[in-house]
C-alpha positions as a Python dict, from the first residue, in 0.01 Angstrom:
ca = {
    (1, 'X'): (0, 0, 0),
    (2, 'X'): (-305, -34, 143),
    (3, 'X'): (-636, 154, 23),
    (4, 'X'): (-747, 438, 169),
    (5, 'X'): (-1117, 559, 82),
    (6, 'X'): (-1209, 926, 87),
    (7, 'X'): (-1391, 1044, 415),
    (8, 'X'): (-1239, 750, 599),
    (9, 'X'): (-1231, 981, 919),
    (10, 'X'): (-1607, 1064, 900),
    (11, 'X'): (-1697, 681, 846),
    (12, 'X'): (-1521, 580, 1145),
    (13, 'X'): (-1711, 876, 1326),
    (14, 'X'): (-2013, 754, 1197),
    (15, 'X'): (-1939, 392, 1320),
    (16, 'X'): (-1868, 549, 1674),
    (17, 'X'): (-2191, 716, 1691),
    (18, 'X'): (-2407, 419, 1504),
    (19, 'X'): (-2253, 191, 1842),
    (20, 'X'): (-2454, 468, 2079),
    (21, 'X'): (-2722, 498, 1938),
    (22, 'X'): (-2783, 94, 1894),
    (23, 'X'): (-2801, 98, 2287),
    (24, 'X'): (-2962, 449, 2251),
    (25, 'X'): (-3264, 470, 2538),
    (26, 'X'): (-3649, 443, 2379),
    (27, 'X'): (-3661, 792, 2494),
    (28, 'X'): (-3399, 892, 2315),
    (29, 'X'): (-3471, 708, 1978),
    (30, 'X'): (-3806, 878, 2010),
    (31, 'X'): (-3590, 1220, 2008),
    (32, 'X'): (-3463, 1187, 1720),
    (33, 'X'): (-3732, 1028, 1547),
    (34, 'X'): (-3996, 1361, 1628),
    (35, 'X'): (-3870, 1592, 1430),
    (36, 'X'): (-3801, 1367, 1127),
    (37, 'X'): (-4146, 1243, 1134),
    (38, 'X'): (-4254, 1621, 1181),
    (39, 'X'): (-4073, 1678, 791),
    (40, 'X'): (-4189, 1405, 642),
    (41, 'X'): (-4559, 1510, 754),
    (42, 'X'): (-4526, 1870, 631),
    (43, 'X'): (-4363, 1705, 307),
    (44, 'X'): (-4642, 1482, 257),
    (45, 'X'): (-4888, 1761, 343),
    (46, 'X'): (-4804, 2056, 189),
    (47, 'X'): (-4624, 1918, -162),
    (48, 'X'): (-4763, 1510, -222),
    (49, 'X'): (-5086, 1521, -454),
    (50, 'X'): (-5089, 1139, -299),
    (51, 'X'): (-5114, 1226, 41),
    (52, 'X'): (-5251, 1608, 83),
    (53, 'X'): (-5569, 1467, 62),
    (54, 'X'): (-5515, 1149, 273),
    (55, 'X'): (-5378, 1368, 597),
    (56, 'X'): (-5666, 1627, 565),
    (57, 'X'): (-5798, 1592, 891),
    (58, 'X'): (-5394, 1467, 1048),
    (59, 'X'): (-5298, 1681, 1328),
    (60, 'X'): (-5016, 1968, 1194),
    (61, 'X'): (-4838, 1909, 1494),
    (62, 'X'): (-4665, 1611, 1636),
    (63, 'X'): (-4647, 1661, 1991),
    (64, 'X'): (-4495, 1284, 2021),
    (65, 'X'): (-4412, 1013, 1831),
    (66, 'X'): (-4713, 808, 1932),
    (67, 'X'): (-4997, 1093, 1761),
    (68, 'X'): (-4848, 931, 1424),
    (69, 'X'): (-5067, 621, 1488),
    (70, 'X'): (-5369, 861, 1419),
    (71, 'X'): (-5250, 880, 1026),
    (72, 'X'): (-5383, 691, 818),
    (73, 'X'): (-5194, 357, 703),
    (74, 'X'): (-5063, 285, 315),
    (75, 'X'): (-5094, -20, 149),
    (76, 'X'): (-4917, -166, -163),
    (77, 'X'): (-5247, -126, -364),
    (78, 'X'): (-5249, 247, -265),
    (79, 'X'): (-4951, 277, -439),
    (80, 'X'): (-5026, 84, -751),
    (81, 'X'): (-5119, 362, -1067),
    (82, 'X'): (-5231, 109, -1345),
    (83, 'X'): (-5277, 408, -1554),
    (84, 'X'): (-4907, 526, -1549),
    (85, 'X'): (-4699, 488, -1896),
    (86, 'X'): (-4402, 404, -1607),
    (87, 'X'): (-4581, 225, -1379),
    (88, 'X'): (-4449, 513, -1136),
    (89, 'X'): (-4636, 474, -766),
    (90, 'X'): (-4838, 739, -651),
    (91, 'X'): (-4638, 914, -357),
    (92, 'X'): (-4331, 1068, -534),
    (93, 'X'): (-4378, 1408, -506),
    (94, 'X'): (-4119, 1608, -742),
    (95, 'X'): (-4074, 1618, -1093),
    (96, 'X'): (-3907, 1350, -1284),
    (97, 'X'): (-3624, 1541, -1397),
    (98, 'X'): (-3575, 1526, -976),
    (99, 'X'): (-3484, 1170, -944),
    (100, 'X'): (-3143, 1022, -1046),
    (101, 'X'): (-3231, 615, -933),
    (102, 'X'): (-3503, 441, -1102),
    (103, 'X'): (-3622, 59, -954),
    (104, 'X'): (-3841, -185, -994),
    (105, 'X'): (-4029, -399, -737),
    (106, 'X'): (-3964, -766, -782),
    (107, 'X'): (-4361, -829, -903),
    (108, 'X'): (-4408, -1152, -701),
    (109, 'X'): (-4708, -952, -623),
    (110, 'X'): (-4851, -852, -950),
    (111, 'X'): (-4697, -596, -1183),
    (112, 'X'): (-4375, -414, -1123),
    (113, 'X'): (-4396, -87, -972),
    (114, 'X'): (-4143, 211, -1044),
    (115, 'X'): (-3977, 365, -765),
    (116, 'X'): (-3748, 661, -779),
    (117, 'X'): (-3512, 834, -584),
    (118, 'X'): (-3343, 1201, -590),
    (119, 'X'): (-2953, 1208, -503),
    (120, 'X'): (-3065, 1295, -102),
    (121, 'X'): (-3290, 990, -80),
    (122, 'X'): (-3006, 767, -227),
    (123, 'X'): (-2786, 926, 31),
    (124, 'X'): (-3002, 807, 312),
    (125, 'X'): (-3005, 451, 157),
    (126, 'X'): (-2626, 403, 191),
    (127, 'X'): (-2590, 575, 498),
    (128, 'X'): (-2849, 319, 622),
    (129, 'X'): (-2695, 42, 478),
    (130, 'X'): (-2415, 93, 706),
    (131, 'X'): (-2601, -46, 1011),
    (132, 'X'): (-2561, -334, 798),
    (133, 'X'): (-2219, -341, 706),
    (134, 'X'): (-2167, -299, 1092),
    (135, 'X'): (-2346, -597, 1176),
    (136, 'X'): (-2108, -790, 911),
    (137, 'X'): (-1788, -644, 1000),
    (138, 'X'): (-1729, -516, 684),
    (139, 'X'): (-1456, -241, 661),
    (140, 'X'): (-1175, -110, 385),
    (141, 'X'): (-958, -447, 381),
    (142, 'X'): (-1282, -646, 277),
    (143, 'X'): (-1352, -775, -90),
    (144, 'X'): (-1697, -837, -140),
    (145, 'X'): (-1870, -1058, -410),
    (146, 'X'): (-2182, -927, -519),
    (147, 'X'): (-2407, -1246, -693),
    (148, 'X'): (-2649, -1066, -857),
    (149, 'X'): (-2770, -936, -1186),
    (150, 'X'): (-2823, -607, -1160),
    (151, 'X'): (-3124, -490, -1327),
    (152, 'X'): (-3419, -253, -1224),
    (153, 'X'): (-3507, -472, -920),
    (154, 'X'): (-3347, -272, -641),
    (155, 'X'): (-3137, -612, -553),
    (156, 'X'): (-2799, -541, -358),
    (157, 'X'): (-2750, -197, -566),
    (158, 'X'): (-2754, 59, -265),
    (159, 'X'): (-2552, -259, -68),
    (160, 'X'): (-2273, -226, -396),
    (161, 'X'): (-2271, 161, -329),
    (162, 'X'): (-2284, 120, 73),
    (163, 'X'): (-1978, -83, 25),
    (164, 'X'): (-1757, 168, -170),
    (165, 'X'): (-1852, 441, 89),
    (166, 'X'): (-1701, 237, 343),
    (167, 'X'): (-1344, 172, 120),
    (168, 'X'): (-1434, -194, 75),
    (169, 'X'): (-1313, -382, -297),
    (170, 'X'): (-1660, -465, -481),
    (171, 'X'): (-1714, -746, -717),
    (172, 'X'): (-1998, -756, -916),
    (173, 'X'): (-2102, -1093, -1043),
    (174, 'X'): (-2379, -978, -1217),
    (175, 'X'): (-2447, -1151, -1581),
    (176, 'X'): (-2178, -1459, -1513),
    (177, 'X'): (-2307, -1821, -1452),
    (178, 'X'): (-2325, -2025, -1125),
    (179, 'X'): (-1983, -2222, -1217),
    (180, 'X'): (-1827, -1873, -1314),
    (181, 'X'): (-1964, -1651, -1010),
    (182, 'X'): (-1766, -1939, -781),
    (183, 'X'): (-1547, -1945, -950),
    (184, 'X'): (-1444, -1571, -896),
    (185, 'X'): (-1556, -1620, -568),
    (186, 'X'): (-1235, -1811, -501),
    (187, 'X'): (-987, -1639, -740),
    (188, 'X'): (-1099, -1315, -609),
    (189, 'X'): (-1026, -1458, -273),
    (190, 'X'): (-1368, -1266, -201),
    (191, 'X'): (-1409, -1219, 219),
    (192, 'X'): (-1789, -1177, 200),
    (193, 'X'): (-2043, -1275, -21),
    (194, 'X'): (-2389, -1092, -63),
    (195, 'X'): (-2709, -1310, -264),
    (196, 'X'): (-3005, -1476, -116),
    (197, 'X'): (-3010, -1680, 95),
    (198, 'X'): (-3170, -2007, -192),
    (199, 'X'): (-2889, -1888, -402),
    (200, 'X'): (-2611, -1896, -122),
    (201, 'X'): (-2732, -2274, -77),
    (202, 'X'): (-2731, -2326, -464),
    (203, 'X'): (-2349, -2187, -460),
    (204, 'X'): (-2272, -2414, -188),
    (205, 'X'): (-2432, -2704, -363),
    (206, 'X'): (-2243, -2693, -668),
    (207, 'X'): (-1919, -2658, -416),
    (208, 'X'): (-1937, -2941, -220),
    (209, 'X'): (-2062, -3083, -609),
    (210, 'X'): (-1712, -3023, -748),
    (211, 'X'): (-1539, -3060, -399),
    (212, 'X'): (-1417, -2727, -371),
    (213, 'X'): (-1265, -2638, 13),
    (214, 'X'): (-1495, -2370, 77),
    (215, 'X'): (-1444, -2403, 396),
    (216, 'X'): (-1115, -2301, 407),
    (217, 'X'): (-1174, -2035, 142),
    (218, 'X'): (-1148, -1658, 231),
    (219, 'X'): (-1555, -1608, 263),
    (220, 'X'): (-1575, -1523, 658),
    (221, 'X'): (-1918, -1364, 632),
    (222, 'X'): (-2216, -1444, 434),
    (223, 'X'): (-2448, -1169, 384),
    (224, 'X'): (-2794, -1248, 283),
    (225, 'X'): (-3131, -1053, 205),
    (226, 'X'): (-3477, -1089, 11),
    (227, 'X'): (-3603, -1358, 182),
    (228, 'X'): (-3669, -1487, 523),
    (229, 'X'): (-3378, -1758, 567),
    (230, 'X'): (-3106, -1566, 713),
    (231, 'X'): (-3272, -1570, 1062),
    (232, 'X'): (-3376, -1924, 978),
    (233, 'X'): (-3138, -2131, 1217),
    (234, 'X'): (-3158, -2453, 950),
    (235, 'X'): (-3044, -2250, 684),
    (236, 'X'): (-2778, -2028, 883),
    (237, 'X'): (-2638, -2359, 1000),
    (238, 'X'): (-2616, -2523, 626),
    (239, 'X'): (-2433, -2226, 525),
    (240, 'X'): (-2168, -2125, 811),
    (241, 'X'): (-2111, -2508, 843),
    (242, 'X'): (-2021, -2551, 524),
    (243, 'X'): (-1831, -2234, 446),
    (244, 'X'): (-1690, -2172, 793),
    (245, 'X'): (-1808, -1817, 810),
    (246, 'X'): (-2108, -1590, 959),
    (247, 'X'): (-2411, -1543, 791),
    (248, 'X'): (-2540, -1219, 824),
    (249, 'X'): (-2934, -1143, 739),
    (250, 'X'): (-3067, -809, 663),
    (251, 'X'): (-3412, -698, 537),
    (252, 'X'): (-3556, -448, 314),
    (253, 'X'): (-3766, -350, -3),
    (254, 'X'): (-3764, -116, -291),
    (255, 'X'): (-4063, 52, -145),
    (256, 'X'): (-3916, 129, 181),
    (257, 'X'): (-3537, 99, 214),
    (258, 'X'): (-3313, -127, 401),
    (259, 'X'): (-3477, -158, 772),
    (260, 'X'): (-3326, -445, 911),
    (261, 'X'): (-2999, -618, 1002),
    (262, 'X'): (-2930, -959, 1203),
    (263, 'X'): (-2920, -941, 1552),
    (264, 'X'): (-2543, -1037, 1684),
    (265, 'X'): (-2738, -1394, 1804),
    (266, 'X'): (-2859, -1439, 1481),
    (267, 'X'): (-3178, -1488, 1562),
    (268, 'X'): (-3375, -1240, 1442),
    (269, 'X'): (-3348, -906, 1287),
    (270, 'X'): (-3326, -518, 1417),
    (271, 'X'): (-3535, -239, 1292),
    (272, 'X'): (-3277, 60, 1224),
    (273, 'X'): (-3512, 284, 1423),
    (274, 'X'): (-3313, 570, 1382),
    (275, 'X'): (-3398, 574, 1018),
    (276, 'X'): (-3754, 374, 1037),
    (277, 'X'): (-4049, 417, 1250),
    (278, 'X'): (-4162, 111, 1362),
    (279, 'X'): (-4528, -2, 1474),
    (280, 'X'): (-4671, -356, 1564),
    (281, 'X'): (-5090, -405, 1412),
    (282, 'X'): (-5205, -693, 1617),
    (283, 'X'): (-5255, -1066, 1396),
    (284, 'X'): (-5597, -1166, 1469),
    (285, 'X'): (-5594, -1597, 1480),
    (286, 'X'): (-5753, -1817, 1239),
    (287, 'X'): (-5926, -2122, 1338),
    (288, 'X'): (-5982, -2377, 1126),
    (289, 'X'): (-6125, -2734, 1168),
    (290, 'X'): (-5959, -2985, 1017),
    (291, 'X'): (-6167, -3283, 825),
    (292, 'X'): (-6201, -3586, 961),
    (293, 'X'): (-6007, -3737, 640),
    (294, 'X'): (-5776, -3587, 819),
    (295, 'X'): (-5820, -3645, 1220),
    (296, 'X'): (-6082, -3415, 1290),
    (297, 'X'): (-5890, -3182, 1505),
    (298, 'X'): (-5935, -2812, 1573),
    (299, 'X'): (-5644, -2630, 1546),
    (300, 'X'): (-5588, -2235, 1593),
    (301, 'X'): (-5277, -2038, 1518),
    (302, 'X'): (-5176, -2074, 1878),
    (303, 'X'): (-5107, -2456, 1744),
    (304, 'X'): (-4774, -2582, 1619),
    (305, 'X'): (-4946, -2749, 1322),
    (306, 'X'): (-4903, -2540, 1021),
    (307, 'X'): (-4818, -2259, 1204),
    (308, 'X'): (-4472, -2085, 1199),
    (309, 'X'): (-4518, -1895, 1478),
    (310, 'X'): (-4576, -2154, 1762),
    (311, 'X'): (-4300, -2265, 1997),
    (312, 'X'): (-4249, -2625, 2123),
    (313, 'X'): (-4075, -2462, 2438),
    (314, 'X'): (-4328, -2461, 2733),
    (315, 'X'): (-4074, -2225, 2935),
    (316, 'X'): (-4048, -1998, 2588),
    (317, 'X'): (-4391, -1933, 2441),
    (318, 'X'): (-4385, -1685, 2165),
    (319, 'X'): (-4455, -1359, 2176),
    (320, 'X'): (-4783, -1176, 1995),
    (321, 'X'): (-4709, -1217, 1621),
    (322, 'X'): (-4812, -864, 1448),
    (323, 'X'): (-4754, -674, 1112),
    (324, 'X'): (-4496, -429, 1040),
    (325, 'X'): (-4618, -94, 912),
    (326, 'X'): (-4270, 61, 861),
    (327, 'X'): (-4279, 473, 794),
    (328, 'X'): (-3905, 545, 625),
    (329, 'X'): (-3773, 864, 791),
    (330, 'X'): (-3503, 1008, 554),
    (331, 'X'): (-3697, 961, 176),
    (332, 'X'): (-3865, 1223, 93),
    (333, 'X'): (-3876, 1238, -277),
    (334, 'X'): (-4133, 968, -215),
    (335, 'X'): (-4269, 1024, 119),
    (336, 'X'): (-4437, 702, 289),
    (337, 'X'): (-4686, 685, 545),
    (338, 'X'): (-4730, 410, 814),
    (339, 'X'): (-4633, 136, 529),
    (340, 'X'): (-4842, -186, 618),
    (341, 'X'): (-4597, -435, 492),
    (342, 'X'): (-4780, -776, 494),
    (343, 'X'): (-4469, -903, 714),
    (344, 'X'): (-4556, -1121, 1030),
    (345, 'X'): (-4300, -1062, 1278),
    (346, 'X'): (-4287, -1095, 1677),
    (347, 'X'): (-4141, -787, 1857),
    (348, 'X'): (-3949, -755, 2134),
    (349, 'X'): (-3851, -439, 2328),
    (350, 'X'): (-3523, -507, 2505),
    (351, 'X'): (-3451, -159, 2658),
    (352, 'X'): (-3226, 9, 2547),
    (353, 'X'): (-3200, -100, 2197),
    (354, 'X'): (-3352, -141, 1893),
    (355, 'X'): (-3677, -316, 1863),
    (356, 'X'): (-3566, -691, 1786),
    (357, 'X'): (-3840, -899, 1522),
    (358, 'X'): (-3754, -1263, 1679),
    (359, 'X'): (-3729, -1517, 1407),
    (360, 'X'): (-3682, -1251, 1168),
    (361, 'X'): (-3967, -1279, 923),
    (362, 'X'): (-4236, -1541, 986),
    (363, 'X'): (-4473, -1531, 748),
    (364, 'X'): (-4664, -1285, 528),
    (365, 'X'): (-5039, -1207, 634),
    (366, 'X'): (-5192, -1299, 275),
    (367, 'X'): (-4943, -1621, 202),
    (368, 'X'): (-5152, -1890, 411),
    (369, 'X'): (-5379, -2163, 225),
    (370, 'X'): (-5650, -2299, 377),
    (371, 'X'): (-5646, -2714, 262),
    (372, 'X'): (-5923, -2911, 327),
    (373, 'X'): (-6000, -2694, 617),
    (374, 'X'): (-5640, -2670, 725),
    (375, 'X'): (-5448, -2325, 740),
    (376, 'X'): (-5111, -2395, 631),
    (377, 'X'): (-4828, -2142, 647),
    (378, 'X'): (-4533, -2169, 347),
    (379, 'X'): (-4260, -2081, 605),
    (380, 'X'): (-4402, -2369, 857),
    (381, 'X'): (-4347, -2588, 571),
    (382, 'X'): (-3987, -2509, 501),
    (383, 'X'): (-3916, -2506, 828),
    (384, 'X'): (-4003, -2865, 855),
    (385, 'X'): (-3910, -2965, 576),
    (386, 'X'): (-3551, -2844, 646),
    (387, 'X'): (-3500, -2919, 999),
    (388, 'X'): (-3681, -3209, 1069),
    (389, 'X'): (-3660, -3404, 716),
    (390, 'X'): (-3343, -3258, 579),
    (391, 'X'): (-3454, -3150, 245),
    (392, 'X'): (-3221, -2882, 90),
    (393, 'X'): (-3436, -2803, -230),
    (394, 'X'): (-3793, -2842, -255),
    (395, 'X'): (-4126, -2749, -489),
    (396, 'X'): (-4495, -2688, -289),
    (397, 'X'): (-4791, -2694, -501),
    (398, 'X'): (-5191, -2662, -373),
    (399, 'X'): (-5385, -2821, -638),
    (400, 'X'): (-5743, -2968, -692),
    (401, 'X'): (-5792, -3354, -745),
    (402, 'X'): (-6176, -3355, -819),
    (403, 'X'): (-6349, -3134, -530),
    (404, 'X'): (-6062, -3152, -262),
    (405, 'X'): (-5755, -2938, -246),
    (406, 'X'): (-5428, -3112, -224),
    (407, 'X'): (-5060, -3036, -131),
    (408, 'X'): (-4771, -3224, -330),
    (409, 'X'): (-4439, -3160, -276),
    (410, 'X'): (-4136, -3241, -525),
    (411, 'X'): (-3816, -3301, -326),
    (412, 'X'): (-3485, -3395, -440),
    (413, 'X'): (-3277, -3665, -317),
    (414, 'X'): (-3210, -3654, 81),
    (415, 'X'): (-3150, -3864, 433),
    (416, 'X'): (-3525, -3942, 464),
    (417, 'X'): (-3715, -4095, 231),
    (418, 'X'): (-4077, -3935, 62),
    (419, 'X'): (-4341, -4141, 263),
    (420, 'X'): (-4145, -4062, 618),
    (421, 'X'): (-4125, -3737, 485),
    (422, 'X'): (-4512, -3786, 434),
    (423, 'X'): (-4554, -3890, 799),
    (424, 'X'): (-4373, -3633, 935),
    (425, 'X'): (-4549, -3355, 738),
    (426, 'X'): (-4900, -3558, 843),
    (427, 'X'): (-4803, -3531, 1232),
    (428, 'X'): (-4701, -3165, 1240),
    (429, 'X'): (-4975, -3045, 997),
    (430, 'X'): (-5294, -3302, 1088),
    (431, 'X'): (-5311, -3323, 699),
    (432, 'X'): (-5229, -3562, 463),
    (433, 'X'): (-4943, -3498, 165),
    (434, 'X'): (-4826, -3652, -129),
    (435, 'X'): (-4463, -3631, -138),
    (436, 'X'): (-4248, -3711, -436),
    (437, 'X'): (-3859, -3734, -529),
    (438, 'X'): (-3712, -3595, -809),
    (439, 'X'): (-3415, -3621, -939),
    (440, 'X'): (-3069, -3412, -781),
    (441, 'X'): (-3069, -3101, -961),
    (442, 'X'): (-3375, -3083, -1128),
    (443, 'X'): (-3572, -2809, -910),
    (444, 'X'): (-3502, -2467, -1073),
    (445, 'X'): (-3254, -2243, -845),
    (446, 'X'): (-3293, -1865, -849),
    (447, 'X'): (-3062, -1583, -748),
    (448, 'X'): (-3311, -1361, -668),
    (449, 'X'): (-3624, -1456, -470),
    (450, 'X'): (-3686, -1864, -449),
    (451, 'X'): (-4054, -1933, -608),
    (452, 'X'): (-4125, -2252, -422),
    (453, 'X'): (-4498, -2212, -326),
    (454, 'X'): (-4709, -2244, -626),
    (455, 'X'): (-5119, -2199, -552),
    (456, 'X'): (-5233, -2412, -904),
    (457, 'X'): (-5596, -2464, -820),
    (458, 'X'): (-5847, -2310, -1049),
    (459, 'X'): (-6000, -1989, -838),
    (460, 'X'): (-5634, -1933, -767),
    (461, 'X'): (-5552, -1577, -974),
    (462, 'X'): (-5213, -1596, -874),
    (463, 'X'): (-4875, -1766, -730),
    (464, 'X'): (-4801, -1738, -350),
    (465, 'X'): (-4464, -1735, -239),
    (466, 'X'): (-4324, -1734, 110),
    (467, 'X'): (-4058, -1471, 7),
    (468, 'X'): (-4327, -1214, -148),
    (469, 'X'): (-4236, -879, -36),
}
């Protein structure tokens, strides 16, 4: 007998309503967005030792949405209490004995920060996670495979918990090896599969590996989050070729919530606006001059070498890349104000609807190198490294040889060889790269975020990677 989940009714309800409001007027999203702005100002006012000095001269009243762009923004490093026993950040606002859900951030950036949330605020994070279980189909006959470890790192947790909300079977993968998670993937006859997108590739790997027939396997959908390549077409291809199913992307972070899901097109992702504020800060170009070991050719970021966010489409040049400054509108144990996210994104209003971010994620603000003179981009990289030279696993490293700054790249085994790899990176980048082959299955694989970008030269105080969130 089949399943049925408590509050089945009200989901489907929900669903019904979440369908309007996706083609919901800007007018209307601004509605409904007011008055939960309006709250999380008088929270942040009136009870946040973090803020009620920040939003001393803030207006009291919002008369529309756009008077919040005369707050003042939040950064990461705002957050950040080195003095903390927890590492707690800055804005939560009740006591501890308040919060039920305690997370880390990843620390790609630095040290872990603690995040907590009160039973309300985790609320809010499932109910928002159903935009993305929407997206991906998901409902009470699904069985999904979570292939994670769950640990403080907010990972898929509020995704597990979205899932049983909706009635759907959860399997939790968490603590098995590779062989043994895809192994349940199969026996479990799993219909969806949640990890990143590098470890959905590494899974499919070690398939085709053992010639399993994933492709006729249960796995329709492919959900993936923490880093960009879910809205990358080379990677969405990879994976729904090889498994037969849909990959749906999503985005989100332990400082904000989940914020994003795949656009039906798959080419980008949509801001849950209902549940996010959204504004756009304008990208100011670089422009660098390239040596003449190199060519000697001026490039900006309106160029297609080493820059993601160029088109080769005459008819379909991009649209203004900006940062996201995301304000979460239903946490308010740990109110957050006009959250400058470092994420490079292109928006693009197509009324009514959510605001789409075209290409997904593009690039982080503080992830480009400058190399010999060149600005170079870690997603441009990937990107042509996976759709023009085929290379499915790969290792970047900026290091010094003498007094110059170099980029080698490690990549395993593919179609093209290193030095036409070499050429093609030379063309597209007007700089020269030393490319080398390792052996198959040598370059580490990660569940969680990939670390392929490594900054090694000496004034370098830390890693980049493309996936830093």
């Amino acid at each position: 007998m089949d399943r049925e989940p408590p509050g089945e009714e009200t989901a489907v309800d929900d669903a019904a309503d979440r369908r309007l409001l996706l083609a919901a007027s800007r007018a209307h999203l601004e509605s409904i967005q007011l008055p939960k702005l309006q709250r999380l100002l008088d929270l942040a006012r009136q009870e946040s030792p973090f803020y009620r000095e920040r939003l001393q001269d803030a207006p009291v009243r919002l008369r529309t949405v756009s008077d919040w762009k005369d707050l003042p923004t939040t950064e990461k490093e705002d957050l950040v209490d080195p003095d903390h026993p927890m590492g707690l950040a800055r804005h939560h606002r009740l006591p501890l004995e308040s919060y039920v859900r305690y997370h880390r951030t990843s620390g790609t950036m630095g040290k872990p920060m603690v995040m907590l949330d009160t039973q309300e605020d985790w609320r809010w994070w499932r109910g928002t996670w159903q935009w993305v279980l929407d997206a991906a189909a998901v409902t009470r006959h699904d069985r999904v495979l979570m292939a994670f470890s769950f640990g403080p790192f907010i990972g898929f947790w509020s995704a597990h918990d979205a899932c049983l909300d909706r009635g759907a079977m959860v399997i939790p993968a968490g603590g098995l090896s590779t062989p043994s998670r895809l192994d349940l993937l199969l026996a479990s006859q799993a219909t969806v599969l949640a990890s990143t997108p590098s470890y959905a590739l590494h899974l499919t790997e070690l398939a085709l590996e053992r010639k399993l027939p994933i492709a006729s396997s249960q796995v329709r959908t492919i959900l993936v989050a923490g880093e960009p390549g879910g809205s990358q077409q080379v990677v969405r291809k990879m994976l729904e070729s090889a498994w037969n199913a849909k990959v749906i992307d999503h985005a989100g972070a332990t400082e904000l919530g989940p914020w994003g899901f795949g656009d039906p097109q798959g080419s980008g992702l949509q801001v849950i606006e209902t549940e996010f504020f959204a504004e756009f800060l304008p990208w100011a170009p670089v422009v660098s001059k390239v040596s003449a070991d190199d060519g000697g050719i001026e490039r900006s970021d309106g160029d297609l070498a080493g820059n993601p966010f160029a088109t080769s489409d005459a008819l379909h040049p991009p649209s203004p890349t900006h940062e996201l400054v995301l304000t979460p509108l239903g946490r308010f144990g740990s109110p957050l104000i006009r959250y400058r996210t470092g994420d490079l994104v292109r928006p693009v209003f197509e009324a009514p609807g959510f605001v789409r971010l075209e290409g997904g994620i593009l690039g982080r603000r503080d992830a480009m190198w400058v190399i010999r003179g060149v600005n170079i981009y870690p997603g441009s990289v990937e990107t042509i490294l996976r759709s023009e030279c085929g290379v499915s696993e790969f290792q970047v490293r900026a290091v010094r040889r003498g007094a110059l700054d170099q980029l080698e790249i490690d990549v395993e085994p593919g179609s093209i060889p290193p030095p036409q790899i070499a050429q093609i990176l030379h063309a597209r980048l007007a700089l020269r790269v030393e490319v080398r082959e390792v052996p198959e299955g040598s370059l580490p694989r990660s569940e969680g975020k990939a670390k392929r970008f490594h900054d090694q030269r000496p004034s370098s105080p830390r890693h980049l990677h493309q996936e830093d969130r």
